[in-house]
C-alpha positions in Angstrom: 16.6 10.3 81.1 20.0 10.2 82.2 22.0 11.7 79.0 25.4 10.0 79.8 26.7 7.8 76.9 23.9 8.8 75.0 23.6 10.2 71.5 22.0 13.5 70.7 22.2 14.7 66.9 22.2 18.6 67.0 21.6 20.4 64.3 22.7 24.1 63.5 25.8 23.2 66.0 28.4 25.0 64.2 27.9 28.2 65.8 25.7 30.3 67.8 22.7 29.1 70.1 23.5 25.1 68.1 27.3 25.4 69.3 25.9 26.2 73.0 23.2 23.6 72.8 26.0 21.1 71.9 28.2 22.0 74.0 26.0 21.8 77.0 24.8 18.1 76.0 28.4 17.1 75.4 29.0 18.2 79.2 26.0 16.3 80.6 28.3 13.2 78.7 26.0 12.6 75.6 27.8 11.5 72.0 27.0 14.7 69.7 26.3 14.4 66.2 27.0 18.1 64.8 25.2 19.2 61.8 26.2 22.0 60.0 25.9 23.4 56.6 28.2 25.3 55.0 30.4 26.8 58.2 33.3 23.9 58.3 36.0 25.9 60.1 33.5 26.4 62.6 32.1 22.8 63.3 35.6 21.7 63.2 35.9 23.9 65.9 33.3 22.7 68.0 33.6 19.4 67.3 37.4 20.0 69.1 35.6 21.4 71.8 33.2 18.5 72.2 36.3 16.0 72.0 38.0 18.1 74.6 34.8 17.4 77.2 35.7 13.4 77.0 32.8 12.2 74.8 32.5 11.7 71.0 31.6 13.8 68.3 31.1 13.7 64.7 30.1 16.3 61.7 27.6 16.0 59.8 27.4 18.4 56.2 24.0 18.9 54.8 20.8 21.4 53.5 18.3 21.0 55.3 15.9 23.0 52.9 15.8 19.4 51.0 14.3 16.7 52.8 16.4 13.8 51.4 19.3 15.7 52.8 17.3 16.2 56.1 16.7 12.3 56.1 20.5 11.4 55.3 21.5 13.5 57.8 19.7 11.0 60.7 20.3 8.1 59.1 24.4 9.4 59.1 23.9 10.4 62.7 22.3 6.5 63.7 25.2 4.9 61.2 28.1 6.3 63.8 26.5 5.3 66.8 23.9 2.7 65.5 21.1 4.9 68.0 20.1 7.8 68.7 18.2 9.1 71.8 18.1 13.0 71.4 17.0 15.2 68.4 17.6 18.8 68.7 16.2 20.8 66.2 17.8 24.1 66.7 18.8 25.3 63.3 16.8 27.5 61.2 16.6 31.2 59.3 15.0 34.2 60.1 15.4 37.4 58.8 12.7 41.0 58.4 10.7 40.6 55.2 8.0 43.6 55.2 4.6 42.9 53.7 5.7 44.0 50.0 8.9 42.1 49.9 8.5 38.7 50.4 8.8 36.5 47.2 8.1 32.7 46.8 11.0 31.7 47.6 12.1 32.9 50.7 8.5 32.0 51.9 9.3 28.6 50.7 12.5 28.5 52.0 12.0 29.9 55.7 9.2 27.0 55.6 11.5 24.3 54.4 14.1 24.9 57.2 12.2 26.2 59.9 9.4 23.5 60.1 9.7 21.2 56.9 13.2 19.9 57.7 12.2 19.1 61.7 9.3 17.5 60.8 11.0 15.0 58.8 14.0 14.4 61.0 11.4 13.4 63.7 9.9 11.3 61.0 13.0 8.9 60.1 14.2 9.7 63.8 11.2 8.2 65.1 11.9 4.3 65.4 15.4 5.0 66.8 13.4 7.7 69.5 11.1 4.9 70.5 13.7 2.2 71.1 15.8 4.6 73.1 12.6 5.9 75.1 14.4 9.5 73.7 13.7 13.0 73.6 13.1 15.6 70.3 13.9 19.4 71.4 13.5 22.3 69.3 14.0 25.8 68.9 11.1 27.8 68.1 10.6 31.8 69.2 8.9 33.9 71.7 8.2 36.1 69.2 4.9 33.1 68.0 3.1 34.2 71.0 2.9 38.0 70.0 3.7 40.2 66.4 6.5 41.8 65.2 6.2 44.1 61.9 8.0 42.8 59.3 8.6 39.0 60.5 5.5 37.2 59.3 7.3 34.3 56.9 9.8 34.0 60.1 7.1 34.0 62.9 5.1 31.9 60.6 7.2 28.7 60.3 8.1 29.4 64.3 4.6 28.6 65.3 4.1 25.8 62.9 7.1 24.2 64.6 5.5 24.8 68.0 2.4 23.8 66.7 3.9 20.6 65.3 5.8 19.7 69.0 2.8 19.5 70.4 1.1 17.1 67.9 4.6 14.9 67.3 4.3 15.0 71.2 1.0 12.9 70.9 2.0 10.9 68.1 5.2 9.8 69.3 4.0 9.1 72.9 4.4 7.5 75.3 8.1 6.3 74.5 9.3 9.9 73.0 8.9 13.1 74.9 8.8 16.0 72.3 9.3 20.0 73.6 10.1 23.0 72.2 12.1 26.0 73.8 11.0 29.4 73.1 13.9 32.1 73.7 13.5 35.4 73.9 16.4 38.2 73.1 19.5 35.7 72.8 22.5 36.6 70.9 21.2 39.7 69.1 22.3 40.7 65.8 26.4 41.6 65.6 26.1 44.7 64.0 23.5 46.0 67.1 25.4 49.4 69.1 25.2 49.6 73.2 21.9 51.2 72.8 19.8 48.5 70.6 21.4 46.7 73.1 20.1 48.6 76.3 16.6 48.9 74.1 15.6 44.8 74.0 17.1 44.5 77.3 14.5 46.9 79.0 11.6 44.8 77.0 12.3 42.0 79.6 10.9 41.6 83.4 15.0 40.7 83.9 16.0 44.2 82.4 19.1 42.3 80.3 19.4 40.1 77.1 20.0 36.5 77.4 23.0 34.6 76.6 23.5 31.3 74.3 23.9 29.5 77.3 20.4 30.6 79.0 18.9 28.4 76.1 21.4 25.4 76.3 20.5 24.8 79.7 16.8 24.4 78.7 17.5 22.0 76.0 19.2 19.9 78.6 16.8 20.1 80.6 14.1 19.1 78.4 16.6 16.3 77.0 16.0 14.8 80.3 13.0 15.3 82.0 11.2 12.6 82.0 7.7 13.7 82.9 7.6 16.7 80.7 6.4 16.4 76.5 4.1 18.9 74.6 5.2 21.9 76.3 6.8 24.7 75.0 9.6 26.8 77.5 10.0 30.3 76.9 13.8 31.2 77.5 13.0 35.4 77.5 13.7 36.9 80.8 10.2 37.2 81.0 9.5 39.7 77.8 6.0 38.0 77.3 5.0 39.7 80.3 5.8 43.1 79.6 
């Protein structure tokens, strides 16, 4: 699928690995729909930066830890452009929650965003997917095909979102391909020093961390291949192998 003059609804896109993710549709000449939540200098921002490539771009506000929000935001997405051909589930919330310290509602809430919100977007997304013969892409974690202490409500919801690609990818076929990337050590954590840094890096085959833009190029790619659905991409430098 050529991804000129189409629409892709991204959400997340504000910042970070969304912001890339948008960015790198807008330059393949897709329409961006930028979701964001509560960060409106920054998806102002981005949406200038979108503009700037020579395509169209609009915000879109809204929680996506409530699913009638999750819904509107589609349906505000398909109002704009009266389509929509790409999904790109990228937002979500993570955080280290040791056995001990996890309450209701962060469980619920990790859930809710991580896997309960993409679910439903792919749900009202769905007839608009099929017409346009689209694509759903979203951001899951390397970290599902392993264990990291003090991450279980995270890595939880990550591999219920794989786990759900690969069965949207069967219910949605033949007319919607449905992938999910899996990054690795991407945009670590601000307040890491040089030697947290040097640390991940030497956990990968590649012996460096990722950047934003590592990941962006998968979701394009998986935007628009044609003969790929049900699969899931890790993005990690090759840390599954170590």
């Amino acid at each position: 699928m050529k991804l000129h003059d189409r629409v892709a609804l991204v959400t997340g896109g504000a910042h970070r690995l969304g912001r890339a993710i948008a960015l790198a549709l807008a330059e393949a000449g897709a329409h961006i729909a930028l979701h964001y939540h509560s960060s409106v200098e920054k998806a102002n921002a981005t949406i200038a930066d979108i503009q700037a490539l020579g395509v169209q771009a609009a915000p879109i506000a809204g929680d996506l830890s409530s699913v009638g929000e999750a819904e509107r935001i589609v349906d505000a997405a398909i109002a704009q452009w009266d389509r929509l051909d790409v999904l790109v589930c990228s937002a979500g919330v993570w955080g280290q929650t040791p056995v001990g310290s996890v309450d209701a509602e962060w469980w619920d809430n990790v859930f809710a965003i991580n896997a309960r919100a993409p679910f439903f977007m792919a749900q009202r997304a769905a007839p608009y997917l099929r017409a346009a013969r689209g694509s759903l892409v979203a951001v899951a974690d390397s970290g599902i095909t392993g264990s990291w202490k003090g991450y279980t409500p995270y890595l939880a919801s990550k591999a219920a979102l794989a786990m759900m690609v690969q069965n949207l990818a069967s219910d949605l076929a033949p007319n919607v391909r449905v992938n999910a990337i899996a990054p690795g050590p991407v945009l670590l954590p601000d307040d890491w020093d040089a030697e947290q840094h040097a640390k991940i890096a030497r956990t990968t085959l590649l012996d460096r961390v990722g950047r934003a833009e590592d990941v962006a190029k998968a979701a394009v790619f998986l935007a628009s291949a044609d003969y790929i659905t049900g699969a899931t991409l890790p993005v990690d430098g090759g840390q599954r192998l170590k």
